[in-house]
ZAMARGU-4260 file (C-alpha; in steps of 0.2 Angstrom, whole numbers, plus 5000, padded with zeros to 4 digits):
<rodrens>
0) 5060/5022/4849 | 5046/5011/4848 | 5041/4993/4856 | 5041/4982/4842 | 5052/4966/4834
5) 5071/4965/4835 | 5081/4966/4818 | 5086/4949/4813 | 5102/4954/4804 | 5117/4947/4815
10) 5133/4957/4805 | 5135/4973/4814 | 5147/4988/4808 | 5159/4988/4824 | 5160/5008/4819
15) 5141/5009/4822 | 5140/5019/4841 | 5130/5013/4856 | 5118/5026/4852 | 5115/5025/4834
20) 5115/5004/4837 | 5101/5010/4853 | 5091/5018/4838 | 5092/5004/4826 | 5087/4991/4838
25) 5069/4992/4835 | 5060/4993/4819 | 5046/4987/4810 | 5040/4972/4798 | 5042/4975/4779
30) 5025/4975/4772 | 5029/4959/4763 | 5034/4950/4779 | 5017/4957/4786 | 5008/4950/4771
35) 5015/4931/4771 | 5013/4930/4792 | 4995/4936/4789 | 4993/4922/4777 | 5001/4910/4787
40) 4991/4918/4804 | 4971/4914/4793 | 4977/4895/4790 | 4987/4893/4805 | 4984/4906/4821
45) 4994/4892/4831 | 5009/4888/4821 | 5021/4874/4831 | 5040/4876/4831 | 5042/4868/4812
50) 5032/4881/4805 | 5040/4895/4816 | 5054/4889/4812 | 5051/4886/4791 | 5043/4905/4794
55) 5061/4913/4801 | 5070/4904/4786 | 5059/4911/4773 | 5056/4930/4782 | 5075/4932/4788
60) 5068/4933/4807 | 5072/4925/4822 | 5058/4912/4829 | 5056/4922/4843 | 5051/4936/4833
65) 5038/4924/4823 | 5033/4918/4842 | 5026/4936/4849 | 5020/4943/4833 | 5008/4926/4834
70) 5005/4929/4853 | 5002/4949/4849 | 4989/4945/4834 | 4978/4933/4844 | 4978/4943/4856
75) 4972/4959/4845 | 4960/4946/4836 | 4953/4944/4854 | 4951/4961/4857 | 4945/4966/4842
80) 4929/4953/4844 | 4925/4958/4860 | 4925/4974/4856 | 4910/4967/4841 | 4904/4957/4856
85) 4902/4972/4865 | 4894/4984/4853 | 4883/4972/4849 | 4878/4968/4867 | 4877/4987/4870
90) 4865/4992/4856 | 4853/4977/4864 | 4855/4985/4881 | 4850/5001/4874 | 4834/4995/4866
95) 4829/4984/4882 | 4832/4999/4890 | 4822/5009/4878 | 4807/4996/4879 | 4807/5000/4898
100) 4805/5018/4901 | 4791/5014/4887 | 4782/5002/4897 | 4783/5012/4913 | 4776/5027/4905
105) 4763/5019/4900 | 4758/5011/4918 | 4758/5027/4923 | 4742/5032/4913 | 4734/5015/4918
110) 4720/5019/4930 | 4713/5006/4943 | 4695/4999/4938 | 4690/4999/4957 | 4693/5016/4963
115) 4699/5025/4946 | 4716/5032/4952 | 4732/5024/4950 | 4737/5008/4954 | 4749/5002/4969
120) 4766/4996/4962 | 4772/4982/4966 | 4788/4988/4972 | 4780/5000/4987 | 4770/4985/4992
125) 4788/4974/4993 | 4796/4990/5002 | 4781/4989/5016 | 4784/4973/5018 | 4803/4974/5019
130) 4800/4989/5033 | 4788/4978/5043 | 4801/4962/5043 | 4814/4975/5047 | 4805/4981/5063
135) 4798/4964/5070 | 4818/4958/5066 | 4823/4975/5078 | 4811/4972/5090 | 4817/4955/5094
140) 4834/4961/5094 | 4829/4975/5107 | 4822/4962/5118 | 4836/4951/5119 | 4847/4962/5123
145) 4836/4971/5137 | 4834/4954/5143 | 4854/4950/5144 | 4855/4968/5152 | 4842/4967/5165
150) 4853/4951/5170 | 4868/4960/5171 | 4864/4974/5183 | 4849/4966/5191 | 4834/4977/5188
155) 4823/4977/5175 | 4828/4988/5160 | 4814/5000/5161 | 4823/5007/5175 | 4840/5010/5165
160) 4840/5029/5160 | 4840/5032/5140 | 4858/5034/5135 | 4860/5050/5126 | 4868/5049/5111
165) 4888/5051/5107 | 4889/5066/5094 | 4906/5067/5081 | 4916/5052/5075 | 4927/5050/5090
170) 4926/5048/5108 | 4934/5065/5118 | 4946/5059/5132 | 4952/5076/5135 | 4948/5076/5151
175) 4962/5092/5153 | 4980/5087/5158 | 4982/5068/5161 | 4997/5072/5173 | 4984/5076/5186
180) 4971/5065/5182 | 4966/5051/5197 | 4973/5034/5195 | 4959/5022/5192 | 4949/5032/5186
185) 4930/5028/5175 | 4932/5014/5165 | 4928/5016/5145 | 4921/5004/5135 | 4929/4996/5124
190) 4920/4997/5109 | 4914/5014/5112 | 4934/5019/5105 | 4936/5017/5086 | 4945/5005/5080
195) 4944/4986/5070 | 4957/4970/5066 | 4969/4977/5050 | 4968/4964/5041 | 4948/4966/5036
200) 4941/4977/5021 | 4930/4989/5028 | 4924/4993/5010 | 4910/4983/4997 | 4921/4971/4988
205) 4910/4967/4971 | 4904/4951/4966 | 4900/4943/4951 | 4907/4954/4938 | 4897/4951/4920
210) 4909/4948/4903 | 4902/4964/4895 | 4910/4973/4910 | 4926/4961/4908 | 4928/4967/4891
215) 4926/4984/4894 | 4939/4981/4906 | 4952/4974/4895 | 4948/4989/4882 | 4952/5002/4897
220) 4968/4993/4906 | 4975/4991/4884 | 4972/5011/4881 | 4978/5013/4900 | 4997/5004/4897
225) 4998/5011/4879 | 4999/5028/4887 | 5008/5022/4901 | 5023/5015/4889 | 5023/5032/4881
230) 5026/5041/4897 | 5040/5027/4902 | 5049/5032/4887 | 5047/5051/4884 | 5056/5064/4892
235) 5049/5080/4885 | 5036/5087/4884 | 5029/5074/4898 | 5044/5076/4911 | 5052/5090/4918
240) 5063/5093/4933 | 5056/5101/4948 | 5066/5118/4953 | 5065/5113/4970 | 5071/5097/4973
245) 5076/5091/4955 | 5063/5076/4956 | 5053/5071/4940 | 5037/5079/4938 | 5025/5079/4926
250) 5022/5092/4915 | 5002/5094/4917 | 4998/5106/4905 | 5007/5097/4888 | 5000/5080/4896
255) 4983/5086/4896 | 4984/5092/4880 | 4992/5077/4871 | 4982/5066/4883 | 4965/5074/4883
260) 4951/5067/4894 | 4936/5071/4885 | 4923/5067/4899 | 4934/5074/4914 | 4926/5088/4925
265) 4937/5096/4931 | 4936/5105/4949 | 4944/5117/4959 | 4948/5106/4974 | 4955/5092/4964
270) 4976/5088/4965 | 4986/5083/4954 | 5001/5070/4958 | 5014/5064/4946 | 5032/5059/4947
275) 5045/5048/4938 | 5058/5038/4946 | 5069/5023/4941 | 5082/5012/4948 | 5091/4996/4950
280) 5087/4982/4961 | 5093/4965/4966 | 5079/4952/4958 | 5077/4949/4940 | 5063/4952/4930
285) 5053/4937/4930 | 5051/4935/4948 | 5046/4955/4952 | 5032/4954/4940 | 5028/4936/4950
290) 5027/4946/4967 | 5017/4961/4957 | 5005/4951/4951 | 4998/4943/4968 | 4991/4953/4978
295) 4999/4946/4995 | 5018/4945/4989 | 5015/4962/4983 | 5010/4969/5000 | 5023/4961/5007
300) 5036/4969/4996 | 5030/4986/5001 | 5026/4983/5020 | 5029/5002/5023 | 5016/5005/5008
305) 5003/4996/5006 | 4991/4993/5022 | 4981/4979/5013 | 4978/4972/4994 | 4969/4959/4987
310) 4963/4953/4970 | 4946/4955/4969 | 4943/4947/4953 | 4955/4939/4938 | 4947/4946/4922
315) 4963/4936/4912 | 4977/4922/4920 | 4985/4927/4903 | 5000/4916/4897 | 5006/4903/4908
320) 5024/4906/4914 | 5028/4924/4910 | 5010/4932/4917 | 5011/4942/4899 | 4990/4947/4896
325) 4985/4944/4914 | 4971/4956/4919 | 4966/4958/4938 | 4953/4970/4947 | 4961/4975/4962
330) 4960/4985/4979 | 4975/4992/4988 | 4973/5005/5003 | 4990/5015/5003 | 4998/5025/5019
335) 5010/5036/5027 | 5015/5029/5041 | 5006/5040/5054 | 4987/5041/5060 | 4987/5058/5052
340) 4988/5056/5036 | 4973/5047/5029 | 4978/5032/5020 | 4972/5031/5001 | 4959/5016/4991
345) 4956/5013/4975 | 4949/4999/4965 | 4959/4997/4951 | 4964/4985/4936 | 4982/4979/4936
350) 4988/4974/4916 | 5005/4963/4914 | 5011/4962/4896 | 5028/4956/4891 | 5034/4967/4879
355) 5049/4957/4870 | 5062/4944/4878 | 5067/4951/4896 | 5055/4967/4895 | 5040/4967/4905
360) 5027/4983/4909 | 5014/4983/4923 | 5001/4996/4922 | 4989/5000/4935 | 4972/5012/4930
365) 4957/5016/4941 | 4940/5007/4937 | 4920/5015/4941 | 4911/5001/4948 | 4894/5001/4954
370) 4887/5016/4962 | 4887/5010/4978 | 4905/5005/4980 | 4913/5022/4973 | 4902/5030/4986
375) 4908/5020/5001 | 4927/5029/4995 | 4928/5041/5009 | 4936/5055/4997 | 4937/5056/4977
380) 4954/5047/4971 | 4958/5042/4953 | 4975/5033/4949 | 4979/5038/4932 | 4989/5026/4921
385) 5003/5024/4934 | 5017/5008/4936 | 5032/5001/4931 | 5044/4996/4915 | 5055/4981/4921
390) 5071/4975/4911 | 5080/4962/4913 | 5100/4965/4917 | 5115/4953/4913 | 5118/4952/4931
395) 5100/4946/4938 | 5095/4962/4942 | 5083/4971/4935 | 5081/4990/4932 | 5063/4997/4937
400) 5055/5015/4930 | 5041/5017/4939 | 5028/5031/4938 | 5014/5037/4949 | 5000/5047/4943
405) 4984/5051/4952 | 4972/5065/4956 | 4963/5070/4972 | 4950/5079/4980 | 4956/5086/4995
410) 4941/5084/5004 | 4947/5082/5022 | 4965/5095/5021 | 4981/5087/5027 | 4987/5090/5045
415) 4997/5105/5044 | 5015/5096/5049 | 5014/5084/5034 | 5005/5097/5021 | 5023/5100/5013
420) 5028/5081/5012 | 5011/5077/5004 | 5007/5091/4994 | 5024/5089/4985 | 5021/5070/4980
425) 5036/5064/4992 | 5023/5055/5003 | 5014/5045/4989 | 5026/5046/4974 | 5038/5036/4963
430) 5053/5039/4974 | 5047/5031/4988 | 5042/5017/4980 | 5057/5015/4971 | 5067/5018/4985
435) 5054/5004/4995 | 5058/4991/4981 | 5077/4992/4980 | 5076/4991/5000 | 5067/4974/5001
440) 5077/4967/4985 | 5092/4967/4995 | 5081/4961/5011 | 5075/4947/5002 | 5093/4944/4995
445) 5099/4943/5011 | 5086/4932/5016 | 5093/4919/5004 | 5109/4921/5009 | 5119/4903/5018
450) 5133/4911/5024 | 5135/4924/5039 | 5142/4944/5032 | 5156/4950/5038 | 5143/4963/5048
455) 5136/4947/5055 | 5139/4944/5075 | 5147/4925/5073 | 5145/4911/5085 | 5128/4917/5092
460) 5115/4911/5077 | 5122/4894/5074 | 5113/4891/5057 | 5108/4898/5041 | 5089/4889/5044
465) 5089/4899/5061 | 5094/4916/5053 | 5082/4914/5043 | 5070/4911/5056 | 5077/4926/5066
470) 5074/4938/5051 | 5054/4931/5047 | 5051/4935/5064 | 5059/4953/5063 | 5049/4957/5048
475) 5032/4948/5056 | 5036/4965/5070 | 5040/4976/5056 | 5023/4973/5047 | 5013/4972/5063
480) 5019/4989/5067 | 5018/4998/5051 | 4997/4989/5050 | 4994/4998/5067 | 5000/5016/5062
485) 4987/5017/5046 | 4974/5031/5049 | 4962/5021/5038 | 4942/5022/5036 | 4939/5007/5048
490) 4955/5011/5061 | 4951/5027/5069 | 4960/5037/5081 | 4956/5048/5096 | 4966/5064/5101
495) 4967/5067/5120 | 4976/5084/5123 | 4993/5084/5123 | 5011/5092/5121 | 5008/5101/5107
500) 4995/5106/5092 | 4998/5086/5085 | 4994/5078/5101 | 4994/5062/5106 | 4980/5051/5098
505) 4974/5031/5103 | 4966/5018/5097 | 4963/5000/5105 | 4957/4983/5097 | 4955/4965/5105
510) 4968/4955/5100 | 4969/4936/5096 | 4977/4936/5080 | 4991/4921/5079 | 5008/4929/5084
515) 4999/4943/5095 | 4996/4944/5112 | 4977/4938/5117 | 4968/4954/5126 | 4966/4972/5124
520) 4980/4981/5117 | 4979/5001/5118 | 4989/5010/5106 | 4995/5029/5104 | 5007/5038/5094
525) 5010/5058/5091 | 5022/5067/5078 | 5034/5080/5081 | 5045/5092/5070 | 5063/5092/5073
530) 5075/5106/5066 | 5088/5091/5062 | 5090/5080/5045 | 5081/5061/5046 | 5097/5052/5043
535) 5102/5061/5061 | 5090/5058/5070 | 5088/5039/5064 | 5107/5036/5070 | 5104/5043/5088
540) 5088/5030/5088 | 5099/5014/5081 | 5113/5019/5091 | 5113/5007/5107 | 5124/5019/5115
545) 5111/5032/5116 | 5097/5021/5120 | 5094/5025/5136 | 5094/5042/5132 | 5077/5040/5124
550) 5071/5023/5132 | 5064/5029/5146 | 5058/5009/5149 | 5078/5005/5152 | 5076/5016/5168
555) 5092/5021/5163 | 5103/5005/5159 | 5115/5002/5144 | 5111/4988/5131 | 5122/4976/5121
560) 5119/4970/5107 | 5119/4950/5108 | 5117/4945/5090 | 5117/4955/5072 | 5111/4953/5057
565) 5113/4963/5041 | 5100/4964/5027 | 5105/4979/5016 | 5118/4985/5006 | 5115/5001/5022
570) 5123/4998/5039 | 5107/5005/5047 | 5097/4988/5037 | 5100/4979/5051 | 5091/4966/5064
575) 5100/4967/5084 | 5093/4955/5098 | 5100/4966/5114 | 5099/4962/5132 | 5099/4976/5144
580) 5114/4978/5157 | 5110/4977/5177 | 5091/4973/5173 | 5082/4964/5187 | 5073/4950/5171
585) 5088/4943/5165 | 5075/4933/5154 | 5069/4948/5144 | 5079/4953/5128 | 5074/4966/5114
590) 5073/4961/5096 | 5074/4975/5084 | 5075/4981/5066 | 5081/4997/5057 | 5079/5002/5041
595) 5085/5015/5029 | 5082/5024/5011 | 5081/5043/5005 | 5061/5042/5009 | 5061/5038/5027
600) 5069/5026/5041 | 5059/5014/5052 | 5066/5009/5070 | 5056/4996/5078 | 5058/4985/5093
605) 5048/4974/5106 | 5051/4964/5121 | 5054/4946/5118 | 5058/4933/5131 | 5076/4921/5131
610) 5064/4907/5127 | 5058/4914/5111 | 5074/4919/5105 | 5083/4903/5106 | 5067/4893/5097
615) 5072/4906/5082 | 5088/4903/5082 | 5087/4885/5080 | 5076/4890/5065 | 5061/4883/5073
620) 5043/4888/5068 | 5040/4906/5077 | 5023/4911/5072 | 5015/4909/5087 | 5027/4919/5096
625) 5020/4933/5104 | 5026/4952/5097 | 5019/4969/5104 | 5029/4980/5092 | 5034/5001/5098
630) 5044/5011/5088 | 5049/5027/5077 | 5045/5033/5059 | 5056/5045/5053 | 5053/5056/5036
635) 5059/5072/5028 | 5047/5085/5029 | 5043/5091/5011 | 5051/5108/5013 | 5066/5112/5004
640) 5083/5114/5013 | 5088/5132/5017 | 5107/5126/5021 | 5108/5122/5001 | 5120/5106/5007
645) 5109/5090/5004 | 5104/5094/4988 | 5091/5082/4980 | 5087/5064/4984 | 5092/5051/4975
650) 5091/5032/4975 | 5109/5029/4973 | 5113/5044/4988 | 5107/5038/5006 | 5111/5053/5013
655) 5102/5063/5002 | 5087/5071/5010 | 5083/5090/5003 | 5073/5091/5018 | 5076/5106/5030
660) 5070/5095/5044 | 5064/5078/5052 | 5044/5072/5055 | 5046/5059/5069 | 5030/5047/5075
665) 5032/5040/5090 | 5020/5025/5093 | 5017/5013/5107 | 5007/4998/5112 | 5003/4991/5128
670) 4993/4976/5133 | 4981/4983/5143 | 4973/4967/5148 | 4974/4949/5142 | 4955/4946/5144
675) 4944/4950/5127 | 4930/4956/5136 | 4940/4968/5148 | 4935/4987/5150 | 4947/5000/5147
680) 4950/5012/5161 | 4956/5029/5163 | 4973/5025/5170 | 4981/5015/5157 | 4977/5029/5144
685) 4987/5040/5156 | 4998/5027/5158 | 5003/5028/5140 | 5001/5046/5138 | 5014/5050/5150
690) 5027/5037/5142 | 5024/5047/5125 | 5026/5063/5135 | 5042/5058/5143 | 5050/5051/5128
695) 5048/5067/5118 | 5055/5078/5130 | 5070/5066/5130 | 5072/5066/5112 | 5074/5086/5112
700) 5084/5086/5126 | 5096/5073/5119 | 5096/5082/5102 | 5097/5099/5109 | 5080/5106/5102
705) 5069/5114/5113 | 5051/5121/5109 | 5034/5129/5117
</rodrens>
């Protein structure tokens, strides 16, 4: 089928089937109907609701139908004359740029009259003088600082020895086993370890973008969705089934073909990713494409995704109320949540255009800027015409096919315990997003909820205003641990040596963000391979009855669960405040979250004081209160299952997992000190290592896996 006007005809054969009525449901305009709306369209491009209306009578079709076939010929009467605008404006371009190689061949034969060789250009003699400010500015800058220093350690600064230079990207801490490494040990200096606030772009963002370029844009993200419609609606030749897992994948060969790319190079190391996924979730139409189309909502829609977004430019607000025609230039840095996968930028346009009553298709499409941005990328990445078809359902849901298509140069090769889950598209692919969007729908339904669930402890949050508060706080710590796990460009980690080939890496930041604890927070996290399926392993982490199993902060000691509150359709989509049994601070209580779908489970908890707890219940303001988030990632591994049992995942199976195993990050943070400036020393980065350490080894123990 095609994506054009309803039939107007309301009397309907009751023998006519679903399917053959499904085929009829889309045709096109008769060419006399095309002829009197043109007509009409070169006297009036603006009809008002008479005329529409005078228009339905005389065509047989419904005024809505007269309504977008307006909207859609402006808008191609727009495109069409900036596409004239932007011929025109090239072929100018093209003879200024003609006129300037001219006139710069020609100064190169000019010959100075005072020493008859060529003559300085004026651009070497700005360079000189740009150098020379340079070096005075660095000279002054040297001085100040030697100055400072001489105050410091109270000798002159020609007496400090040179400081030889750190070679490699990160600081070695492997100082051999940590185990037997001297308490209080050399202190490090704190920026000398690599890491930076999440919330900044370490990338060039650009800045006044011309209207030539804005309508090259337009033409690129148009062609972009066109493509991207066809791929929502065809099966074959596009889609096949993978024979591993039974997943949607792309058939590369028939799209290249039918899709060809006539200026694409191709090379040996770049990667392909495609998948298709679909599925229903609990928000209509309307307001998804709302949350897609601002950069902040959508990063909070996929906390677990996307590490930072923001609209860089808006090339076209589009049509007020439905966002149909908006054009936005965006950036998103995408991750898996552990430090060693590297996450994934991309500038790219974002395209919204409603294509009838309750249809809506969001493309997204990679975009060359200026030289010096795409080389700031740290690896080539393209997305290909990639996003979602949203319909609206009778019930206020809305059913989402999403599809995710990029390609990759494997510049820097994937650590070797996530080369499956990646290379397979699991890691970045339309499941998981899929599976992400149905997870916070039914989070953000329950958000809105007034009345406590039947899963709900009663009696301990007295309101639906403090729920609510409880549940913005728990998702404040979710967000804050899942920013701290990306391995972006401007948040590095160190490896120390550790318990096995992964290791155990760090990082550290000064902290005094609003919600965070002011001083130095040093954080660490390693992976490791369990022989067990993900939805085991995330039940013996949820399970307060084998906390203290793994806890090794509980120094043993059972927990209760005080209050609980259920934000999924999954019993593991949960939030739990627990209070530790026999603990000498009676003060001290736990708030965590779980969550759960067939791409991965999260299990995050921090300490929280009494105090706090009781201000979010009362559904008082809690973003000032302090969170130091820890907690576990869990994810399939990407290889299939040998037992043959779990067969393929699915959005509709939460047990479905075709993995043959479990890849668990285990990440910690500690306060190492609450003042900015301090140093950090030796002993709390053994400190930490030996809490990882100890944890793993009673997370084999306790599931009964054992390993050199």
């Amino acid at each position: 089928m095609e994506f054009g006007s309803r039939g107007g005809g309301s009397g309907e054969d009751p023998d006519v089937s679903d399917s053959q009525r499904r085929k009829k449901r889309y045709h096109r305009h008769t060419t006399r109907q095309i002829q009197q709306l043109e007509a009409v369209f070169k006297q009036h491009p603006h009809p008002d609701e008479k005329q529409r209306n005078q228009l339905s009578k005389d065509l047989g079709l419904e005024p809505r139908q007269i309504k977008f076939w307006f909207q859609n010929r402006r808008t191609q009467m727009k495109a069409q004359h900036d596409r004239a605008d932007n011929s025109a404006l090239k072929a100018e371009n093209d003879k200024i740029r003609c006129e300037n190689i001219a006139i710069r061949e020609a100064l190169k034969n000019v010959i100075c009259p005072n020493c008859g060789g060529p003559p300085v250009g004026e651009d070497s003699y700005l360079d000189e003088q740009k150098l020379r400010m340079e070096n005075a500015r660095l000279k002054e800058e040297l001085d100040r600082v030697a100055s400072i220093a001489a105050k410091c350690i109270g000798r002159p600064i020609s007496q400090i020895p040179s400081i030889q230079p750190i070679l490699g990207s990160s600081l070695d801490l492997s100082v051999g086993n940590f185990g037997g490494l001297p308490m209080g040990g050399p202190s490090l200096d704190l920026d000398l370890l690599p890491g930076s606030s999440s919330s900044v772009i370490s990338l060039p963002l650009p800045t006044g973008i011309p209207e030539m370029e804005k309508a090259l844009m337009s033409e690129v993200a148009a062609n972009a969705l066109e493509e991207l419609i066809r791929l929502f609606q065809a099966n074959e030749p596009f889609w096949m089934k993978s024979p591993i897992d039974g997943r949607e994948v792309l058939n590369i060969e028939n799209y290249q073909r039918i899709f060809p790319k006539p200026n694409h190079i191709k090379h040996p190391n770049i990667r392909i990713e495609a998948s298709r996924d679909s599925g229903v979730v609990i928000m209509n139409g309307l307001a998804l494409v709302d949350m897609f189309m601002d950069s902040n909502k959508w990063a909070e829609l996929f906390p677990t995704i996307v590490l930072r977004a923001k609209t860089i430019d808006v090339i076209s607000s589009g049509i007020v109320g439905n966002r149909s025609s908006s054009l936005l230039l965006m950036y998103a840095e995408m991750q898996v949540l552990s430090p060693l996968v590297p996450t994934r930028e991309f500038y790219f346009l974002r395209y919204c255009q409603q294509i009838e009553e309750g249809l809506w298709a969001i493309g997204d499409v990679s975009f060359d800027l200026s030289q010096e941005i795409q080389s700031s990328l740290p690896f080539y990445i393209r997305k290909l015409p990639s996003g979602c078809l949203i319909q609206d359902l009778p019930n206020g849901c809305s059913k989402v096919t999403w599809v995710e298509h990029v390609e990759l140069e494997d510049k820097n090769p994937t650590h070797l315990i996530y080369r499956d889950l990646v290379h397979s598209g699991m890691a970045f692919g339309a499941e998981r997003w899929i599976n992400t969007l149905q997870r916070m729908c039914e989070r953000f339904a329950c958000l809105m909820v007034t009345t406590s669930s039947s899963r709900d402890l009663s009696g301990v949050i007295p309101s639906p205003e403090g729920r609510r508060s409880l549940m913005k706080l728990s998702q404040r710590m979710v967000n804050n641990f899942c920013t701290g796990l990306g391995a972006s460009n401007g948040h590095g980690w160190t490896p120390l040596s550790g318990l096995n080939d992964v290791g155990i890496r760090v990082t550290v930041h000064k902290s005094s963000d609003l919600g965070q604890p002011n001083g130095v927070v040093l954080s660490a996290a390693t992976t490791l391979w369990l022989p067990v399926s993900p939805q085991v392993v995330f039940n013996f982490f949820r399970d307060d009855r084998t906390r203290s199993q793994w806890d090794v902060l509980s120094n043993g000691n059972s927990v209760q669960e005080v209050a609980h509150i259920a934000n999924g359709s999954h019993p593991g989509n949960c939030i739990s405040v627990l209070r530790a049994l026999n603990a000498s601070q009676n003060n001290m209580l736990i708030l965590q979250e779980s969550c759960t779908d067939p791409s991965g489970s999260l299990v995050v908890y921090s300490p929280i004081d009494l105090q706090a707890i009781n201000i979010a219940m009362s559904g008082e303001d809690t973003s000032y209160v302090p969170l130091l988030p820890s907690g576990f990632t869990i994810s399939p591994d990407g290889q299939p299952d040998q037992g043959g049992g779990a067969g393929p995942s699915t959005s509709s199976n939460m047990q479905g997992s075709s993995s043959s195993g479990s890849l668990v990050t285990v990440a910690f943070q500690i306060l190492v000190s609450t003042l900015p400036s301090a140093k950090l020393n030796m002993e709390s980065v053994t400190t930490v290592s030996n809490l990882i350490n100890t944890t793993v080894h009673q997370i084999k123990a306790a599931l009964n896996y054992s390993s050199s």
